[in-house]
C-alpha positions in Angstrom: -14.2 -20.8 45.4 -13.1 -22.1 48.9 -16.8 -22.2 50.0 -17.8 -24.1 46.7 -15.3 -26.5 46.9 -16.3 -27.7 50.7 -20.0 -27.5 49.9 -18.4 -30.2 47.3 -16.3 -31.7 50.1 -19.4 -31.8 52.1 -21.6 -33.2 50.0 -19.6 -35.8 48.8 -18.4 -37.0 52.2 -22.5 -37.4 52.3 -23.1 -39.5 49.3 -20.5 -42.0 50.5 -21.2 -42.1 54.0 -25.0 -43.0 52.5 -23.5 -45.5 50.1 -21.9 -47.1 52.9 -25.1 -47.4 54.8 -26.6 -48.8 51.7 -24.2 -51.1 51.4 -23.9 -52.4 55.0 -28.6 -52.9 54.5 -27.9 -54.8 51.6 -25.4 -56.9 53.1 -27.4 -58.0 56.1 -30.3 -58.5 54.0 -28.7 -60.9 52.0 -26.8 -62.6 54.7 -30.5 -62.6 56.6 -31.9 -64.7 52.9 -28.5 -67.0 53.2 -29.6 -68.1 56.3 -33.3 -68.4 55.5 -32.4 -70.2 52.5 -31.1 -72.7 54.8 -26.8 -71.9 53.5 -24.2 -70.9 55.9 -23.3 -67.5 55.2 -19.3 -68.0 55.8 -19.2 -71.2 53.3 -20.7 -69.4 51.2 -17.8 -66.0 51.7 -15.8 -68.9 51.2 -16.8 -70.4 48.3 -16.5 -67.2 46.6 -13.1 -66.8 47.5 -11.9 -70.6 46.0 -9.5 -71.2 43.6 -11.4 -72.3 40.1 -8.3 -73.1 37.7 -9.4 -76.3 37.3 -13.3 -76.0 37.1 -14.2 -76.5 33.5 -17.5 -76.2 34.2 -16.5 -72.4 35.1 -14.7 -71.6 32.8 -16.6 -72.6 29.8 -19.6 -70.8 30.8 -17.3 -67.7 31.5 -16.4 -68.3 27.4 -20.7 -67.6 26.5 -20.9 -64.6 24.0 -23.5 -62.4 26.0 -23.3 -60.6 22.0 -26.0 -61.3 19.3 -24.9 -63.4 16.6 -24.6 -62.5 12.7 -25.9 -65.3 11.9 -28.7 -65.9 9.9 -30.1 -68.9 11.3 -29.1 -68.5 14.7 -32.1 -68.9 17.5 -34.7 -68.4 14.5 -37.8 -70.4 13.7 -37.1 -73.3 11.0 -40.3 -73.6 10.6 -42.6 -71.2 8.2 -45.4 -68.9 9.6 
C-alpha cells in the first residue's frame, strides 16, 4: 500500500511539474506573439487586471446567452426553400 501510494506521489509530482513546463512554453509563446503583434506585453497584464464596473460595453456582452433559443423563429430562414 505504502509503495502504491508513492508511485502515486511520484507520478503526480510528474504531471504537475510537466504542466508547469507547459505552462511556462505557452506563456512565452504568447508573450513572443504580443510583441510581434506589435502590443506591449505589460499593458496588456495590465489591462487585464482593470477595473470594468463602469464598462457597458463589457458588461452587456458578458449578459449573451451562449444557450440555443426555444424559439421558433430565432436565426431561421424567413424565406421558403
Amino acid at each position: 500500500m505504502d509503495d502504491e501510494r508513492m508511485i502515486f506521489e511520484k507520478e503526480e509530482k510528474e504531471r504537475i511539474r510537466h504542466q508547469l513546463q507547459k505552462q511556462e512554453r505557452e506563456l512565452h509563446d504568447f508573450d513572443v506573439e504580443t510583441v510581434a503583434k506589435g502590443l506591449n506585453a505589460l499593458e496588456v497584464a495590465d489591462a487585464s487586471l482593470r477595473d470594468f464596473d463602469n464598462d457597458t460595453n463589457s458588461v452587456r456582452g458578458s449578459m449573451l446567452s451562449l444557450s440555443g433559443s426555444s424559439s421558433t423563429s430565432s436565426f431561421s430562414s424567413q424565406t421558403p426553400l
